[in-house]
N, C-alpha and C positions, 0 to 999 in steps of 0.2 A: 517459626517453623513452617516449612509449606505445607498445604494440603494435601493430605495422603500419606505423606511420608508416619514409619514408625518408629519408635525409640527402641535401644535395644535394653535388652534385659539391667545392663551395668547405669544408665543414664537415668532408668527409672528408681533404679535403688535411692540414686543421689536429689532426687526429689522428696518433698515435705511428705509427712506422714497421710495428708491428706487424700493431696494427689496420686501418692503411692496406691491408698486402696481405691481409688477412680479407675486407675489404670488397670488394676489388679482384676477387679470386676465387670471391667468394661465401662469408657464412660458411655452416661447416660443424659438423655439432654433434659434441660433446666423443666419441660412442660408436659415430660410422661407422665400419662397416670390423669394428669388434672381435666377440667373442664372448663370452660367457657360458661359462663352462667346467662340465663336468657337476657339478662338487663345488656349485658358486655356483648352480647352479640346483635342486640337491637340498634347497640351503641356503634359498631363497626359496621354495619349497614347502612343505616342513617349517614356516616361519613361517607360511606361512595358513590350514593345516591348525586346522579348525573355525572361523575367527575368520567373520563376518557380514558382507559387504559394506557395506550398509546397512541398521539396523535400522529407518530410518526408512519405506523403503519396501518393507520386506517386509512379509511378509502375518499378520495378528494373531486370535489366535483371537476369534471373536465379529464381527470388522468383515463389515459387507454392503457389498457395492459400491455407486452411485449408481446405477447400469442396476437391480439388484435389486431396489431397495428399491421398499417400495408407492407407487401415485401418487395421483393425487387432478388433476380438472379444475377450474379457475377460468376467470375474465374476465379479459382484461387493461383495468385502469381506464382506460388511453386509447383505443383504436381497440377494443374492446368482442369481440378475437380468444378463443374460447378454448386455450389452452394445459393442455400436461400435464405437469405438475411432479410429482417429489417431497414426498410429503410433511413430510419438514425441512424446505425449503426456505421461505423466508419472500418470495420474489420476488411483486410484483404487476402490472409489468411483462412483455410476452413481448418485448421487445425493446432497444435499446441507441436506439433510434430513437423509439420511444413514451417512455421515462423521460426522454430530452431536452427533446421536443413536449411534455410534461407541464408541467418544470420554466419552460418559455415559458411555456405559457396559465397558470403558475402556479396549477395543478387542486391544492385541497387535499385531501393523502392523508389527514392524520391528524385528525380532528374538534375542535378546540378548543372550548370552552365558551362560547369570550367571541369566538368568531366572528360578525363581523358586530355585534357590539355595542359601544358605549360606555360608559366611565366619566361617572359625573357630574363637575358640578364642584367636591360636594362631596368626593367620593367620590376625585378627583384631590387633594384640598387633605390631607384625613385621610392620604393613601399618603405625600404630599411631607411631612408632620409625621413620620411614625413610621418613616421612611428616612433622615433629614438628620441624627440622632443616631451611625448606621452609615457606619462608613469616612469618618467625617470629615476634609476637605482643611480650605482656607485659606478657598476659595472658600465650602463648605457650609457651613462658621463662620459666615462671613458675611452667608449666606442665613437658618441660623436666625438669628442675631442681628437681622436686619430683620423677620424675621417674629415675633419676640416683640414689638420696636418697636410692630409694628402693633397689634398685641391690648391 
């Protein structure tokens, strides 16, 4: 059963007499009421004595914070704001709102070579010859076999 969720009135019926009165009264957890005795707790101390919480987010010699570290001004490529990043950081965007708008007008960030241009037809025919040999199916069998046909 997930967390949170409640049973309803019919589902508790159909549980044991036990459970029934847990439910009925509210359950209650296994350690209301009890105590720790002084030996049990001298006992749980002594185990954490030195051990780390977590080493993950403690603090490492050498790490600079993100507030710390040097920055550096840019543009943002769609509404032309500038912003102050770090400089790690690889963002070109200042916002969650501009990277969206971008991805609409479909503004190319990264410069392709063969933007805006075409292949010839020979240029298509040489590619479709020296690709139909790789990861040959049934179908591209078939394709080169017509196309030697032709020649």
């Amino acid at each position: 059963m997930k967390k949170g969720t409640h049973h309803t009135k019919k589902t508790i019926k159909k549980f044991t007499k036990t459970i029934r009165k847990q439910y009925e009264n509210g359950r209650v957890p296994w350690i209301k009421g009890k105590h720790h005795t002084g030996k049990s707790k001298e006992k749980m101390s002594l185990a954490k004595i030195g051990r780390h919480i977590s080493p993950k987010t403690e603090f490492k010699k050498g790490y600079i914070p993100k507030n710390k570290l040097p920055r550096k001004e840019i543009r943002c490529k769609y509404c032309n704001k500038i912003i102050n990043i770090p400089i790690s950081t690889k963002r070109i965007f200042c916002s969650m709102n501009c990277y969206s708008g971008a991805m609409k007008d479909k503004i190319h960030l990264h410069k392709s070579p063969m933007l805006g241009k075409y292949h010839t037809k020979e240029s298509n025919e040489l590619n479709r010859r020296t690709h139909l040999g790789k990861n040959t199916t049934k179908i591209t069998k078939s394709k080169k076999n017509l196309s030697y046909k032709e020649n």
